[in-house]
Backbone as ProteinMPNN parsed JSONL, in Angstrom:
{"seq_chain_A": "XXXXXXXXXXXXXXXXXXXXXXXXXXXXXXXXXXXXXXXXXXXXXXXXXXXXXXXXXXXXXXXXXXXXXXXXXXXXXXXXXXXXXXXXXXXXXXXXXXXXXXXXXXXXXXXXXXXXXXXXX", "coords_chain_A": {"N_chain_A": [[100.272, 57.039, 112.539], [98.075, 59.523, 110.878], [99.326, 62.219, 108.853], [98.735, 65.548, 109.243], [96.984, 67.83, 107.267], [98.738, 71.541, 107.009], [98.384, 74.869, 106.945], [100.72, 76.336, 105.359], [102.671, 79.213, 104.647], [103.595, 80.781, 102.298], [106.315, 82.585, 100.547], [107.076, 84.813, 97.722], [109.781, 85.631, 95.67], [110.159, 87.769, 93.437], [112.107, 88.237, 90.661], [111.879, 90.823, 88.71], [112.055, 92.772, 85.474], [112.094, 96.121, 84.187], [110.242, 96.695, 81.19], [110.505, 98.493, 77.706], [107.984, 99.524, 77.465], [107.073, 100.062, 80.296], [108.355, 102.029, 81.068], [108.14, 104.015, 79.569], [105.779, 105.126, 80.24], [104.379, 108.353, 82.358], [105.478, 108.841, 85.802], [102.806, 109.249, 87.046], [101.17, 107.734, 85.381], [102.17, 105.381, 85.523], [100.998, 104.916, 87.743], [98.853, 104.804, 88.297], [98.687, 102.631, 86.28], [98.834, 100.73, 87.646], [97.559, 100.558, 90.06], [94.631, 100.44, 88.87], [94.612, 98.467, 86.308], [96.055, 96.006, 88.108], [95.858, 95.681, 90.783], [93.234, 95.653, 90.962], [92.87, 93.328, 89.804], [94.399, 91.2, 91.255], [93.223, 91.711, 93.716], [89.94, 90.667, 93.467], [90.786, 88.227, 92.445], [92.189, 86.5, 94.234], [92.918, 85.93, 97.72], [94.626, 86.818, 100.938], [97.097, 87.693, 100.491], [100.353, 89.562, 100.641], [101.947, 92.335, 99.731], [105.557, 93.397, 98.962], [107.769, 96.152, 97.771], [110.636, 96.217, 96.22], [113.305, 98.018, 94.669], [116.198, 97.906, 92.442], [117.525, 98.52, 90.268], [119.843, 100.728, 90.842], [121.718, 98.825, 91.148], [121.966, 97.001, 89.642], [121.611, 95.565, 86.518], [120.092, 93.082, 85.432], [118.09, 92.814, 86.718], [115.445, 94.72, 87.667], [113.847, 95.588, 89.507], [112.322, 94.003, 92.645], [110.061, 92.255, 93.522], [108.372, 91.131, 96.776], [106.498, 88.761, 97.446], [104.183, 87.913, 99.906], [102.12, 84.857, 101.062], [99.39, 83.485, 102.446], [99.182, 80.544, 101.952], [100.229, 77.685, 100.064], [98.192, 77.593, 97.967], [96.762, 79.999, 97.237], [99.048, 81.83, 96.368], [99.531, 80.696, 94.214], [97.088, 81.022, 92.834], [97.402, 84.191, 93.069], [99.904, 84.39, 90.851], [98.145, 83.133, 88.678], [96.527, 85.324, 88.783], [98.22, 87.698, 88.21], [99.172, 86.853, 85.64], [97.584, 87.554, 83.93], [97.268, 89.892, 83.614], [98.301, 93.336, 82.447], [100.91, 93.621, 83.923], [102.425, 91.209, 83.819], [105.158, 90.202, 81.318], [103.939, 92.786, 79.788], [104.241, 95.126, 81.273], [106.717, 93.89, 83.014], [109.788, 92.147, 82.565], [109.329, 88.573, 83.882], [111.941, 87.366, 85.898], [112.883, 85.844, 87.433], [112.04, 83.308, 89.733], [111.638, 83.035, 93.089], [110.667, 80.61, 95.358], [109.625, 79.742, 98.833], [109.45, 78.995, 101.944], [109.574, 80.251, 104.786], [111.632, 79.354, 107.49], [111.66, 77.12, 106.596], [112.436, 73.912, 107.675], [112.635, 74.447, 110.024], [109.809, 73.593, 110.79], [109.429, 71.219, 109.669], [110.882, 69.576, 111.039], [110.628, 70.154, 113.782], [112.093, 71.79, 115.11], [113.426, 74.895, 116.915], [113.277, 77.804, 114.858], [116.995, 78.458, 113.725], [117.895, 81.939, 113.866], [118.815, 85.12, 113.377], [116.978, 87.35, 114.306], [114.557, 86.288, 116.066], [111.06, 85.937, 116.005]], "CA_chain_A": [[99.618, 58.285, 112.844], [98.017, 60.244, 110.022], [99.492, 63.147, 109.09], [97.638, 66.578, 109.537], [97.857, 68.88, 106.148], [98.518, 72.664, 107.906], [98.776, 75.553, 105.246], [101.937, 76.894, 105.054], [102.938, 80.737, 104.528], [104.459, 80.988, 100.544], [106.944, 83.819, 100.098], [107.955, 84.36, 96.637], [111.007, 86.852, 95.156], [109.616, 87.907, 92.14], [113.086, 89.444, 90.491], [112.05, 91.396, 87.543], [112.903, 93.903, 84.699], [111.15, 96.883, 83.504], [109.798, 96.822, 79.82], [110.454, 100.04, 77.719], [106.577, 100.014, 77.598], [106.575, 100.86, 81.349], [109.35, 103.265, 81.566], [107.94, 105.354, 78.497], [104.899, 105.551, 81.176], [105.075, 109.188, 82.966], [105.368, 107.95, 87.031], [101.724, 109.158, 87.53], [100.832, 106.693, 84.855], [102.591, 104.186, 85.924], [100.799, 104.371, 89.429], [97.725, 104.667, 87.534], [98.275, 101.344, 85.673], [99.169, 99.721, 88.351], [96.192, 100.862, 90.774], [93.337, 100.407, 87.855], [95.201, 96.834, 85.735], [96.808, 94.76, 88.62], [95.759, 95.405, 92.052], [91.963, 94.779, 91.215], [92.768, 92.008, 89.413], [94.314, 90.521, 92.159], [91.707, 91.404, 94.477], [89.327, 89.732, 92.749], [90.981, 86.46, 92.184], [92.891, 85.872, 95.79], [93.293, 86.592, 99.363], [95.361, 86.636, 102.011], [98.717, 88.145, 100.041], [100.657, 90.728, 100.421], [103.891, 92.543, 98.76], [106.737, 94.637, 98.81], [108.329, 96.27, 96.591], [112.389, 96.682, 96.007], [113.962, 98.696, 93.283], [117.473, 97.438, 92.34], [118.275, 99.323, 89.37], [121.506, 100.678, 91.265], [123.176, 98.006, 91.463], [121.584, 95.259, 88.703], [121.15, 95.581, 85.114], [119.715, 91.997, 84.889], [116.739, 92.472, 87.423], [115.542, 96.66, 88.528], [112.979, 94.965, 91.016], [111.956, 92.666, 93.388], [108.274, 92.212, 94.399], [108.475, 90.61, 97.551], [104.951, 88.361, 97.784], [103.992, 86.798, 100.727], [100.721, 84.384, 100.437], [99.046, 82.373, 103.623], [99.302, 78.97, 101.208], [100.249, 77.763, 98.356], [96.691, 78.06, 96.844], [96.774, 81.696, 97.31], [100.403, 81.907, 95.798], [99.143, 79.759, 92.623], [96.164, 82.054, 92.485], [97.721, 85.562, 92.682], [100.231, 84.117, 90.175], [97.45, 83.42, 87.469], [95.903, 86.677, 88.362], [98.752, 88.41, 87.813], [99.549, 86.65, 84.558], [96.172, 88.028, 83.55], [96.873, 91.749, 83.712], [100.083, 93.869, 81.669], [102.082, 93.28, 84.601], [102.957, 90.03, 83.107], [105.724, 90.795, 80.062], [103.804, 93.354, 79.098], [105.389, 96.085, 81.93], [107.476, 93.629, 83.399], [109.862, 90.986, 82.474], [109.624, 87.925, 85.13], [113.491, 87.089, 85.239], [113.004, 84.799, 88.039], [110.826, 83.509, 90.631], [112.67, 82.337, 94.052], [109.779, 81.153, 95.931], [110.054, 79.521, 99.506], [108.678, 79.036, 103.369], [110.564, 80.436, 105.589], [112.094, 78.212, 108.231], [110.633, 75.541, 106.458], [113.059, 73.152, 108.148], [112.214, 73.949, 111.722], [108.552, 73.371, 111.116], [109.456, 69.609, 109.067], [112.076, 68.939, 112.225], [110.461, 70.494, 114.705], [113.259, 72.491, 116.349], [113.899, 76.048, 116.863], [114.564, 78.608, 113.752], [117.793, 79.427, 114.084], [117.983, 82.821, 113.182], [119.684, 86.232, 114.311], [115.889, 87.495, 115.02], [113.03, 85.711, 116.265], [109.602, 86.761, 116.156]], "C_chain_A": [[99.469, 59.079, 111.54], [99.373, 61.467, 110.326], [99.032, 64.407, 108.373], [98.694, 68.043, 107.817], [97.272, 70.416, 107.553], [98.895, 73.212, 106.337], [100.088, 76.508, 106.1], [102.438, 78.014, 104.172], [103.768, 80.134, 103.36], [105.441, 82.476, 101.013], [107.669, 83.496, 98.669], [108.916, 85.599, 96.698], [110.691, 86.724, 94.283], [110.623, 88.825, 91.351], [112.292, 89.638, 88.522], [112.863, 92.553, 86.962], [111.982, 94.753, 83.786], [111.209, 96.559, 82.016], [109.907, 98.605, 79.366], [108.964, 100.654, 77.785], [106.203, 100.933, 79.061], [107.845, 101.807, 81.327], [109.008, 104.316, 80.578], [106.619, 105.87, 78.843], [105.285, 106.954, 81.98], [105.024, 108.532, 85.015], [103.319, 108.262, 87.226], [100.698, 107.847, 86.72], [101.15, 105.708, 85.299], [101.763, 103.918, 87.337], [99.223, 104.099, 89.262], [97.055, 103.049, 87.069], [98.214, 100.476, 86.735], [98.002, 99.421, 89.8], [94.311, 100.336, 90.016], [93.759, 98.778, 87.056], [95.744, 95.712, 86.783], [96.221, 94.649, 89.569], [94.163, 95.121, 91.786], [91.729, 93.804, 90.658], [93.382, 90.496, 90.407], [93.737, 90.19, 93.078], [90.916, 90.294, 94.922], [89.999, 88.461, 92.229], [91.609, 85.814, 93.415], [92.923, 86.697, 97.111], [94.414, 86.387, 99.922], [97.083, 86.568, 101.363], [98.619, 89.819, 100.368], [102.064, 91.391, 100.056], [104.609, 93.707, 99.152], [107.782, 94.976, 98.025], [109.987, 96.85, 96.572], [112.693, 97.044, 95.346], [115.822, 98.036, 93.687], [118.513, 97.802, 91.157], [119.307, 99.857, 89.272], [122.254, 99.771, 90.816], [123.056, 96.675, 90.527], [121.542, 96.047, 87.705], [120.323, 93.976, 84.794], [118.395, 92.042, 85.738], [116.958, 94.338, 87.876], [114.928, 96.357, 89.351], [112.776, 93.88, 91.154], [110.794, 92.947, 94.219], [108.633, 90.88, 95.072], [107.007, 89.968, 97.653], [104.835, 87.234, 98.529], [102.126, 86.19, 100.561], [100.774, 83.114, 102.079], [99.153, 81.259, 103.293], [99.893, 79.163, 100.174], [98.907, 77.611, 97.683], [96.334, 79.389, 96.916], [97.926, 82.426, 96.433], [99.911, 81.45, 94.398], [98.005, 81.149, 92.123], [96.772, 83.405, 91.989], [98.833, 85.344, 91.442], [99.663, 84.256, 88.819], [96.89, 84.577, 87.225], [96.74, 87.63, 87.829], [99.457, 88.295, 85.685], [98.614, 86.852, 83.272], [96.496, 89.992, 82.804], [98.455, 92.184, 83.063], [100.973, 93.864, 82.793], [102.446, 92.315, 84.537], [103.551, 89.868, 81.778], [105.136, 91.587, 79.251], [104.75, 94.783, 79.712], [106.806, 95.267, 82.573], [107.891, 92.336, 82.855], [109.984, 89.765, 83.636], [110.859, 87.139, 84.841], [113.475, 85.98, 85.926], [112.167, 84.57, 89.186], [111.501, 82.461, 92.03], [111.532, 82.058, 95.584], [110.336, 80.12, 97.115], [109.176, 79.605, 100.884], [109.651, 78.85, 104.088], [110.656, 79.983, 107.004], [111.46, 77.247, 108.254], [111.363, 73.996, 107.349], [112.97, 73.226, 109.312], [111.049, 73.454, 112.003], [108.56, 71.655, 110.815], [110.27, 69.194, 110.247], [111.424, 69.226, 113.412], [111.131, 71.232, 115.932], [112.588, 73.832, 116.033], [113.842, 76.933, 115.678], [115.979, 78.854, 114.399], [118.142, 80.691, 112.68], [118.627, 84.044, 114.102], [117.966, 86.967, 114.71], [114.9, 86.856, 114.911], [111.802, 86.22, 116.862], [108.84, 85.89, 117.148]], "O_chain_A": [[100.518, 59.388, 110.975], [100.076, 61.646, 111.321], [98.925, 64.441, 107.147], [99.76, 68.585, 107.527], [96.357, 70.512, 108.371], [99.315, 72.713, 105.293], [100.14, 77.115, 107.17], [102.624, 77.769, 102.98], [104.494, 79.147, 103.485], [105.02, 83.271, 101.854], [108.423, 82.569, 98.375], [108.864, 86.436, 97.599], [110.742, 85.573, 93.848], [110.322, 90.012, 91.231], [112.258, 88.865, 87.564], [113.826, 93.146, 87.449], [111.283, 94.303, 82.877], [112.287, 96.134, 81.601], [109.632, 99.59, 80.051], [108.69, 101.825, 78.048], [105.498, 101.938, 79.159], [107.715, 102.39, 82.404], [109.511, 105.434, 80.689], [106.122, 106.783, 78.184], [106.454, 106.961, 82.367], [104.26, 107.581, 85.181], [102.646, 107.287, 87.56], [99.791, 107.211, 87.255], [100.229, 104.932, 85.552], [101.87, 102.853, 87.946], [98.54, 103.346, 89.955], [95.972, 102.484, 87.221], [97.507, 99.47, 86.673], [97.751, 98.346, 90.346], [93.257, 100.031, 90.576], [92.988, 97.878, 87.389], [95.877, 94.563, 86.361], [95.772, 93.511, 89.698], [93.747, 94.218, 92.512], [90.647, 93.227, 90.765], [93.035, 89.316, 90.353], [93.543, 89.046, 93.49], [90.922, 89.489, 95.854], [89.345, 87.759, 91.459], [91.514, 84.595, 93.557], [92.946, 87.913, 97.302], [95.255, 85.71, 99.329], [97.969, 85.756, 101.628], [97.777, 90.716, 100.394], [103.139, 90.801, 100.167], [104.182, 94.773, 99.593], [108.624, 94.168, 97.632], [110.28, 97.975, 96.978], [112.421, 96.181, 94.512], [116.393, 97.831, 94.758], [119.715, 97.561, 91.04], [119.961, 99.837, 88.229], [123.301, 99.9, 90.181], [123.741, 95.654, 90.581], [121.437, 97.258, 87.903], [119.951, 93.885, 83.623], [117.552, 91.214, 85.395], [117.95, 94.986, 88.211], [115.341, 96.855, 90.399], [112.88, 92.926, 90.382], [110.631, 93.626, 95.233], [109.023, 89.86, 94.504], [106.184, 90.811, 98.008], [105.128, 86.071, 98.252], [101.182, 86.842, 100.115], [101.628, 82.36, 102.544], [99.266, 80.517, 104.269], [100.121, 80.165, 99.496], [99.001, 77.497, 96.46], [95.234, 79.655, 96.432], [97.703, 83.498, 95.871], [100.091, 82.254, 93.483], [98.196, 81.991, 91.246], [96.719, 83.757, 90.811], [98.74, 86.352, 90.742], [100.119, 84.988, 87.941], [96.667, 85.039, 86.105], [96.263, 88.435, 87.029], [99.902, 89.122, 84.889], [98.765, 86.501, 82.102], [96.067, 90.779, 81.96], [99.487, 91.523, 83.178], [102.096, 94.217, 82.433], [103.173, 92.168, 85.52], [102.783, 89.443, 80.915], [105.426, 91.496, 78.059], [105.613, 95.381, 79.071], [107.866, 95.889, 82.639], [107.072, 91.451, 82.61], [110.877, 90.024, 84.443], [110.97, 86.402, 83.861], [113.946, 84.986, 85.373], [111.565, 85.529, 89.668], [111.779, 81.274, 91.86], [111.46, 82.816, 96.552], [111.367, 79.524, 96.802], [108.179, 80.327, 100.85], [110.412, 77.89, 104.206], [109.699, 80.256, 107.728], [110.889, 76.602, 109.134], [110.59, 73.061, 107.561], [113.176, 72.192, 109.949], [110.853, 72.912, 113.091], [107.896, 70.879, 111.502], [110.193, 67.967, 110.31], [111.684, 68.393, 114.281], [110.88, 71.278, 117.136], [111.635, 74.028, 115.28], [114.962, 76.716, 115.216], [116.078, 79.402, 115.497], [118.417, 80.625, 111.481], [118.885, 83.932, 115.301], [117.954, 87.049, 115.938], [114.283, 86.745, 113.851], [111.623, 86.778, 117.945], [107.702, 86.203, 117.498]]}, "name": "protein", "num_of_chains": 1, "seq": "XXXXXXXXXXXXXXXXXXXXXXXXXXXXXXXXXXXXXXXXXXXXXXXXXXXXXXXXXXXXXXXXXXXXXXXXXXXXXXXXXXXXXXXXXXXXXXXXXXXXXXXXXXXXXXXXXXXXXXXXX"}
């Protein structure tokens, strides 16, 4: 029996670390750059993502955020990747410390069971 490619939801953890370039930004700048340099560059190069953003600066010195980016495939994930590696949010404001990417309950979909999880959607 063949078997059937399906696309499969990406989530990455994108843990970074501010650059003094962006912190010597005042915040309206910073929302500025980030409205006018990143988001229409992602736009324009992919669909079907979307992010959230974590500050961690409390409690890390090795990562202050975590852009949460979810992507309908991995060819959407690859994409917003290069787009982003396009625009100063790629070591120019941020360093990328690590990238923890993943499909979540990828093991019930390859097994075919259940998630087990404490909530199911």
């Amino acid at each position: 029996m063949p078997v059937e490619a399906t696309k499969t939801p990406v989530t990455a953890f994108m843990l970074v670390k501010t650059t003094p370039e962006w912190l010597a930004l005042t915040v309206q700048e910073r929302v500025e750059a980030f409205t006018t340099q990143v988001v229409p560059t992602i736009k324009s190069r992919t669909s079907g993502v979307r992010s959230r953003f974590y500050d961690t600066e409390f409690y890390s010195t090795r990562v202050t955020d975590v852009w949460v980016w979810e992507a309908d495939d991995h060819g959407a994930y690859q994409l917003l990747i290069d787009a982003l590696r396009e625009t100063p949010f790629w070591d120019r404001y941020f360093e990328v410390v690590d990238l923890l990417v993943g499909t979540e309950n990828g093991y019930a979909r390859t097994y075919g069971v259940d998630p087990v999880t404490t909530i199911n959607t």
